[in-house]
C-alpha positions in Angstrom: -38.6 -7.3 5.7 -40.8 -4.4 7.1 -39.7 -1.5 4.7 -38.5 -1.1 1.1 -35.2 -2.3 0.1 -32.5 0.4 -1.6 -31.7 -1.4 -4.4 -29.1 1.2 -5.8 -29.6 4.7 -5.8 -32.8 5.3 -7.7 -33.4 1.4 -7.2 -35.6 0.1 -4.3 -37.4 -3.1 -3.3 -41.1 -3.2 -3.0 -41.8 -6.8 -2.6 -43.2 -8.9 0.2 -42.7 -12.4 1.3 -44.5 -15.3 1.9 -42.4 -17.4 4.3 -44.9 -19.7 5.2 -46.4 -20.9 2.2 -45.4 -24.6 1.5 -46.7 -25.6 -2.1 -46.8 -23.6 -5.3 -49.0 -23.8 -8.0 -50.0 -27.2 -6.6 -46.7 -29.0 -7.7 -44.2 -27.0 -6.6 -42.4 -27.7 -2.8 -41.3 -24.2 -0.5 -39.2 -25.6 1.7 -38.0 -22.1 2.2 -41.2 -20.3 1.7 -41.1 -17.6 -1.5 -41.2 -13.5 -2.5 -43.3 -11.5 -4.9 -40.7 -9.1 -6.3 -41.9 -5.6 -7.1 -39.3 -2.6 -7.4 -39.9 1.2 -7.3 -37.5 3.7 -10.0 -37.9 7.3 -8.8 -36.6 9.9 -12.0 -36.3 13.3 -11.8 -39.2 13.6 -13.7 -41.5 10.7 -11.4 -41.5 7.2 -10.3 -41.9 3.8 -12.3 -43.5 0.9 -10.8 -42.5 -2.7 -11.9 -44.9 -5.5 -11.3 -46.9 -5.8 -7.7 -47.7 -8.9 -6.3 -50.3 -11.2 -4.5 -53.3 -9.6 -3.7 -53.7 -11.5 -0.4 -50.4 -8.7 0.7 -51.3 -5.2 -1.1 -51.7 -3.3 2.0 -47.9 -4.5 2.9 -47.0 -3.3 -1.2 -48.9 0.2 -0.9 -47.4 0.7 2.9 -44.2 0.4 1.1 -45.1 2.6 -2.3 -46.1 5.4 0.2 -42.9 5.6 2.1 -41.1 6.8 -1.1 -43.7 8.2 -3.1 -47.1 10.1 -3.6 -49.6 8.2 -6.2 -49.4 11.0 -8.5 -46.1 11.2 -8.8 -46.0 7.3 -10.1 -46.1 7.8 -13.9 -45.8 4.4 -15.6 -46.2 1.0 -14.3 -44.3 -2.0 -16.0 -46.1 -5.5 -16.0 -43.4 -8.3 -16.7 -46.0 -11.0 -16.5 -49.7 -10.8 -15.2 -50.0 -14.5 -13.2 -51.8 -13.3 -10.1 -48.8 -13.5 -7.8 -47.6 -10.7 -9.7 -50.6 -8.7 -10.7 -52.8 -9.3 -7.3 -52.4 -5.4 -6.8 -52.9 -4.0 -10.1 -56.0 -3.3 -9.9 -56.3 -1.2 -6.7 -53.2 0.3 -7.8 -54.7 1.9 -10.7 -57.8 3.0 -8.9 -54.8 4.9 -6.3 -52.8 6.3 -9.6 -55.1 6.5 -12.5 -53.2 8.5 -14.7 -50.1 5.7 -14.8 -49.5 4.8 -18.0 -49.5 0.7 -18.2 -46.8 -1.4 -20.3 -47.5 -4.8 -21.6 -46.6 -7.2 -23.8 -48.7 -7.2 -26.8 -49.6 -10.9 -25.8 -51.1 -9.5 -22.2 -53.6 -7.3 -23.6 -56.8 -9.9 -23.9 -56.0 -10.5 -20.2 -55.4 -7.0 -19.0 -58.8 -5.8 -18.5 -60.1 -8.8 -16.7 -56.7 -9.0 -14.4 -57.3 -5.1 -13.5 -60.9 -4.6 -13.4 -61.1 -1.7 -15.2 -61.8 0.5 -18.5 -60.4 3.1 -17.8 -56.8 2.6 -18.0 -53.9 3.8 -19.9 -51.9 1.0 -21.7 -49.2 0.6 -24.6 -48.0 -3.0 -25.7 -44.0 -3.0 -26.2 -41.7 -5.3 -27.3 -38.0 -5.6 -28.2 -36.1 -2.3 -29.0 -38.7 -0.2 -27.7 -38.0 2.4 -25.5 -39.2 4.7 -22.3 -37.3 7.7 -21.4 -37.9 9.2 -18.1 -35.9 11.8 -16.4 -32.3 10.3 -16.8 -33.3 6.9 -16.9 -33.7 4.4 -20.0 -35.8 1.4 -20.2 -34.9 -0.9 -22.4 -38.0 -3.4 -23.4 -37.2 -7.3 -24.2 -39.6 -9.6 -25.5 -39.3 -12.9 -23.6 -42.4 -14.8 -24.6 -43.4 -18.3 -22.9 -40.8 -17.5 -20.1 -43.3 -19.1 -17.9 -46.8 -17.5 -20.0 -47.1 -16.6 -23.6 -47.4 -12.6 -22.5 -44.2 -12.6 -19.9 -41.6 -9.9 -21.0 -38.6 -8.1 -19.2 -36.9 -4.6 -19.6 -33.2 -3.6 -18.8 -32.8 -0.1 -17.1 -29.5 0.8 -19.3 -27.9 3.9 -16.8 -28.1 1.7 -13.5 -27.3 -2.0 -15.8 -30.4 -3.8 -14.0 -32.2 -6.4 -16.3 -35.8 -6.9 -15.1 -35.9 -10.5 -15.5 -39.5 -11.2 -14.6 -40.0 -15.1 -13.4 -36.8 -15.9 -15.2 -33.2 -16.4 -12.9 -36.1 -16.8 -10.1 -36.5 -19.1 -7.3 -38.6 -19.9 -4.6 -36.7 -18.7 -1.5 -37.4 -16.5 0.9 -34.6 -15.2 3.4 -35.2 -11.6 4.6 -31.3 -10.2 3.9 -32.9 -10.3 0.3 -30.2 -10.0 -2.0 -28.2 -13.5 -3.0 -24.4 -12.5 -1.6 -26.4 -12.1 1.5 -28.4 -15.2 2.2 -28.0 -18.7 2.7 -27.4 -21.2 0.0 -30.3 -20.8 -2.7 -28.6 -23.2 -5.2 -30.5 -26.2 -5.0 -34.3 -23.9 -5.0 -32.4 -22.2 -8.0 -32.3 -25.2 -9.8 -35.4 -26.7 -8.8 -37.3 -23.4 -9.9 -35.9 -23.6 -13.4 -37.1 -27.6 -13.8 -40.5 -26.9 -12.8 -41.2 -23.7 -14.2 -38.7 -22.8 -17.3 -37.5 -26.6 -18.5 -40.6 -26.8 -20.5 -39.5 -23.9 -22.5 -35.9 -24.6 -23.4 -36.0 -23.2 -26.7 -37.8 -20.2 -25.7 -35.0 -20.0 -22.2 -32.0 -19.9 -25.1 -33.8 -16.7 -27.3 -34.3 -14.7 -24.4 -30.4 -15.3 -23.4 -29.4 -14.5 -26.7 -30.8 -10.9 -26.0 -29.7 -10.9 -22.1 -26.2 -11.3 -23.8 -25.9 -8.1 -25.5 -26.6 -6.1 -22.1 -24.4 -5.4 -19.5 -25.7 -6.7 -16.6 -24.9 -5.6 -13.2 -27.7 -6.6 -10.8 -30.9 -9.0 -12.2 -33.9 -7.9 -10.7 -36.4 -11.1 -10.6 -39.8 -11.6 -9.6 -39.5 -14.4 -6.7 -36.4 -15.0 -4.2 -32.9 -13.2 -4.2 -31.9 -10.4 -5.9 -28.6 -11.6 -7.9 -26.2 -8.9 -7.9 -22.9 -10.6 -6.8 -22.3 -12.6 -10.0 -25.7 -12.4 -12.5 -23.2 -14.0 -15.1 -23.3 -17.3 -12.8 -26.9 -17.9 -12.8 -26.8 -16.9 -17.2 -24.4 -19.1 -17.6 -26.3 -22.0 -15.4 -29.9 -21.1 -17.6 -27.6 -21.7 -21.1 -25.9 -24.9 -20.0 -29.3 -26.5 -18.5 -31.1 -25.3 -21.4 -28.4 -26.1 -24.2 -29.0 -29.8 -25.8 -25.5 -31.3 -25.7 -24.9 -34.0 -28.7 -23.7 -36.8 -26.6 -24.3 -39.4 -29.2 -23.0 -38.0 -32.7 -26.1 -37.5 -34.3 -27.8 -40.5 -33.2 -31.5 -40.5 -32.1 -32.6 -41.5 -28.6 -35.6 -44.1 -28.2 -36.5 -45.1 -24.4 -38.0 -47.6 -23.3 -40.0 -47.7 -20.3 -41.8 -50.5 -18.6 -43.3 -51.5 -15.3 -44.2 -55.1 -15.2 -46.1 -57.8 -13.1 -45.8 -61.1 -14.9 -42.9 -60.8 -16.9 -44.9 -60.4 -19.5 -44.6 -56.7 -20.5 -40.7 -56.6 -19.8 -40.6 -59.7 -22.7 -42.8 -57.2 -24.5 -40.5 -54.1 -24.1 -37.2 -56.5 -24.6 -38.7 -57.5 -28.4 -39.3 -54.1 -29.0 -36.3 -52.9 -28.0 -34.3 -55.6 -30.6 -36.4 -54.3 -33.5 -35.5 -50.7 -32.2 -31.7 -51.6 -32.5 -31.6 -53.6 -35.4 -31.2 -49.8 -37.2 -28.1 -49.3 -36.4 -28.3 -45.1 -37.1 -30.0 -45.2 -33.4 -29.7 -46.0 -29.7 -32.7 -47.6 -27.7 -32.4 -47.5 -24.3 -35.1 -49.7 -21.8 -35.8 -49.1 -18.1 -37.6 -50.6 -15.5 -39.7 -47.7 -14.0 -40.0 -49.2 -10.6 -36.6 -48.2 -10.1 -36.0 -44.5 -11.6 -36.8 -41.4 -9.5 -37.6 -38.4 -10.8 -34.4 -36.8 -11.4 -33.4 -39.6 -13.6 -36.5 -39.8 -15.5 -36.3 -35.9 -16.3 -32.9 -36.5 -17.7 -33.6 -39.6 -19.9 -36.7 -38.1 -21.6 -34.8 -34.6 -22.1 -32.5 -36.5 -24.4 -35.2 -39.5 -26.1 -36.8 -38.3 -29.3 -38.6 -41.0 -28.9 -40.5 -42.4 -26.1 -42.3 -45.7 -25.5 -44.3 -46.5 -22.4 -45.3 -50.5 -21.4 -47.3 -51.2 -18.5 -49.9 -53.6 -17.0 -53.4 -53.4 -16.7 -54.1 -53.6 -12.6 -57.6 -52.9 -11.3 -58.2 -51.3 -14.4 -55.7 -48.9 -14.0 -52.2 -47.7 -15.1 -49.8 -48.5 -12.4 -48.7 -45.5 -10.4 -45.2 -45.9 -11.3 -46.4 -45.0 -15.3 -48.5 -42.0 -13.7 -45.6 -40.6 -12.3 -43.7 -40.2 -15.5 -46.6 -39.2 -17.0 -46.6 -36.3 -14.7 -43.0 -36.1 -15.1 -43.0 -35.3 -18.9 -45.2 -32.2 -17.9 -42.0 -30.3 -16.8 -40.2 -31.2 -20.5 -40.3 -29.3 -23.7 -42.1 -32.2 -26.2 -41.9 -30.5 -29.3 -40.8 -33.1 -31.8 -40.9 -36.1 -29.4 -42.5 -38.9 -30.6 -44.5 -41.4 -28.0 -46.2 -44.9 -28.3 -47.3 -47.5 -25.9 -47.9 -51.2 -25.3 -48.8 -53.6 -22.7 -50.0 -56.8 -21.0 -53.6 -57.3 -20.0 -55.6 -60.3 -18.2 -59.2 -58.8 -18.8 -60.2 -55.4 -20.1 -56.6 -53.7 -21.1 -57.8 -50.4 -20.0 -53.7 -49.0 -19.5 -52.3 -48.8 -22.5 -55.4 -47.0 -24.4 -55.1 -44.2 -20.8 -51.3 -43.9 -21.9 -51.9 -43.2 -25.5 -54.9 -40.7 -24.5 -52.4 -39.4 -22.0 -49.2 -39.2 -24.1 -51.6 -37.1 -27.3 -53.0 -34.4 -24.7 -49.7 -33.7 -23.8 -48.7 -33.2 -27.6 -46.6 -36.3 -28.3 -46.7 -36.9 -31.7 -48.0 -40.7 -31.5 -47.8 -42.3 -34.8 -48.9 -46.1 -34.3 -51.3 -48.1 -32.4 -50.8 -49.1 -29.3 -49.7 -52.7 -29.2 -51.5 -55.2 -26.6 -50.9 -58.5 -25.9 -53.8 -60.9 -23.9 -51.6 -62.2 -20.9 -48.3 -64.2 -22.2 -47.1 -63.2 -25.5 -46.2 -65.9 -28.0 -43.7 -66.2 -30.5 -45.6 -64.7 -32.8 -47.3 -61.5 -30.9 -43.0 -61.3 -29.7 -42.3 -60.5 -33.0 -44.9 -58.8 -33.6 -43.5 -56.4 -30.7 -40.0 -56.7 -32.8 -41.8 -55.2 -36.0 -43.6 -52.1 -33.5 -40.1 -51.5 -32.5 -38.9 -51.3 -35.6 -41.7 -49.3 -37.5 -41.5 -46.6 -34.8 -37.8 -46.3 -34.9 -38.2 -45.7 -38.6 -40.8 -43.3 -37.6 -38.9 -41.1 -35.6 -35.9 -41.6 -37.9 -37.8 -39.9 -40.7 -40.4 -41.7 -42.4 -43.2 -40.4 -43.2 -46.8 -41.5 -41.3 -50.3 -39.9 -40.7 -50.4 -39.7 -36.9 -53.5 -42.2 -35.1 -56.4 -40.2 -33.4 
C-alpha cells in the first residue's frame, strides 16, 4: 500500500498501515496488525484533509499528500478525533500548509494547541448541522461525542454519500486490498474492536446511530482497518443490535453473584446472599463460580446485572487473580447505574475484599453497603447475616433510597 487509494472520484486514501504492530493501547491484541485512516477530498475550489495519523509514519502520509496535491492548495483540514494515532502529523502538517483552516469539535479545543504545537493556527469548533461548502462538495458535521474520547466527531460528505466515521465501524485489521469486499474475513477484529473500544459507551454508540440513520450512506470512511463500502448498512445494523439492551426478563432487575473460593467458605457466603437476594421475588440473582467463566461470558453477564456483587478470599494478602480479571473485565462495560458490593472469607488480615470495594468505587460503581467479612467459617449467625446483605442490596438496587459508603 505504497500510493494513495482512489476512493471515488474526488475520494482518495491517505492512510498508512502498521502490519506489524501486535498490541494496542496495551490491552488490545493485532493479530492482523492495524491502519491509520486519513483521506484527501480535492474540489474545484481546493483540497480537504481528514485526520493524519501516527507520527512514527508522516513521511509515508506527506509522500502520499504530495502526489495529489500542492500544500497550498489544501484549504481545510478535518480532525475526527485527536488520539495520537490520528493526529501524529498535525503538527508538521500545519507548519507545510499554514493557511488550512482547522475543524474540531468544540470538546478538542483545550487539547488542540498542545497536540499541534502551535499558536498560530486557524481553527473553528462545529458540531451537528453545521456546514462547509467547498467547490461542489458539502460536508455535513455530526457530533459523536465519547465515541472513543469526549472530543471525537464525524462528518458526512452529502454529493459522494461518505459518512466519515472517525474510530467508529473501525477495526484493527490491516490487509493491503484496503477496502472490506476486498479482503479477508475482518468479522471477528470487527467485533472485537467494538468490545474494547465502543462497549463502554453504549448509550453514546445508539445517539450517534440515530443521526447516521437519517444519511444515506454509500461508503463509511473509518479511521482504522477496511473501508466498508459493499454493505455499510451491515456493520449499522451490527453497532445497534450489540449496543441495544434487549429486555430478556420482563422488567426484572439482574443481581450477579460472583465468587472464587478456597475453603468453601466464601461460596456458603455467596449462596446466603444469594437466598436473601431471591427472597424479593420482583428480581433474578444469578451466582457464579469465577474459576470457570472466560471472558466472553463474563462481559455478557455484567452487561445485563444492575447489580453486581463480588466474593473472594484473602490469599497472600491478595485478591485472587481470577477477581482481577473481572475487575479488568468491567473496564470495557458502560457502569452507569450499576450498583457493586463485596464480601469475603479471611484467615488473617482480610485485605481482598476492602481492594474490591476500593476497586469497584474508582471505576464508578455506585456501592451502597459495607463490605461484609467473615473470620474463616461463617456461623449460623454471620450466614444470615449474609442473607440480610443480600437482601438490603437487592432492595437497594430495586429502589430504595441509601447514602452511598466512602
Amino acid at each position: 500500500m505504497s500510493g494513495a487509494i482512489k476512493v471515488n472520484k474526488d475520494i482518495y486514501y491517505i492512510g498508512v498501515s502498521d502490519p506489524d504492530i501486535r498490541t494496542f493501547d496495551i490491552i488490545m491484541k493485532t493479530a492482523n496488525g492495524t491502519t491509520y485512516n486519513s483521506y484527501l477530498v480535492k474540489t474545484e475550489e481546493g483540497v480537504i484533509i481528514f485526520d493524519t495519523v501516527k507520527k512514527e509514519f508522516q513521511d509515508q502520509f506527506f509522500a502520499k499528500v504530495e502526489s495529489l496535491c500542492d500544500y497550498k492548495d489544501i484549504k481545510y483540514i478535518v480532525m475526527h478525533h485527536l488520539e495520537p494515532d490520528h493526529s501524529g502529523a498535525l503538527p508538521e502538517l500545519t507548519k507545510k500548509a499554514p493557511n488550512a483552516k482547522i475543524f474540531i469539535s468544540p470538546m478538542a479545543q483545550p487539547m488542540l494547541k498542545s497536540i499541534a504545537q502551535s499558536d498560530n493556527m486557524e481553527f473553528e469548533t462545529v458540531w451537528t448541522n453545521k456546514e462547509l461548502k467547498l467547490g461542489s462538495k458539502t460536508l455535513k458535521f455530526l457530533s459523536t461525542p465519547n465515541l472513543h474520547w469526549p472530543e471525537t466527531m464525524s462528518s458526512y460528505l452529502v454529493e459522494d454519500k461518505v459518512l466519515f466515521s472517525g474510530d467508529v465501524f473501525g477495526s484493527h485489521y490491516y490487509d493491503s486490498r484496503v477496502f472490506d469486499d476486498l479482503v479477508g474475513d475482518f468479522d471477528y477484529a470487527f467485533k472485537y474492536y467494538y468490545e474494547h473500544i465502543m462497549r463502554p459507551f453504549k448509550s453514546d454508540v445508539i445517539k450517534a446511530l440515530s443521526l447516521y440513520e437519517t444519511l444515506d450512506i454509500d461508503t463509511i470512511c473509518n479511521l482504522h482497518g477496511p473501508i466498508i463500502r459493499n454493505n455499510p448498512n451491515k456493520y449499522i445494523e451490527l453497532y445497534k443490535k450489540w449496543s441495544t439492551k434487549e429486555d430478556r426478563h420482563h422488567g426484572k432487575k439482574i443481581i450477579s453473584i460472583f465468587y472464587v473460593t478456597s475453603y468453601k467458605n466464601t461460596k456458603d457466603m455467596a449462596e446466603s446472599i444469594y437466598n436473601g437476594i431471591e427472597s424479593n421475588e420482583s428480581l433474578i440473582a444469578n451466582i457464579y463460580d469465577l474459576t470457570a467463566l472466560d471472558e466472553e461470558n463474563m462481559l455478557s453477564i455484567l452487561e445485563e446485572s444492575t447489580g453486581i456483587l463480588i466474593g473472594a478470599p484473602t490469599i497472600n494478602g491478595d485478591v485472587p487473580k481470577p477477581v482481577w480479571d473481572l475487575l479488568s473485565c468491567m473496564m470495557l462495560l458502560e457502569k452507569k447505574g450499576k450498583f457493586g458490593g463485596c464480601f469475603g472469607s479471611y484467615g488473617w488480615s482480610g485485605e481482598a475484599v476492602e481492594m474490591m470495594n476500593s476497586r469497584l468505587k474508582a471505576l464508578k460503581f455506585r456501592v451502597p453497603l459495607q463490605p461484609m467479612k467473615v473470620k474463616l467459617i461463617p456461623t449460623k449467625e454471620e450466614l444470615f447475616d449474609c442473607y440480610n446483605f443480600g437482601v438490603e442490596f437487592g432492595e437497594i438496587v430495586n429502589g430504595k433510597m441509601v447514602e452511598m459508603t466512602l
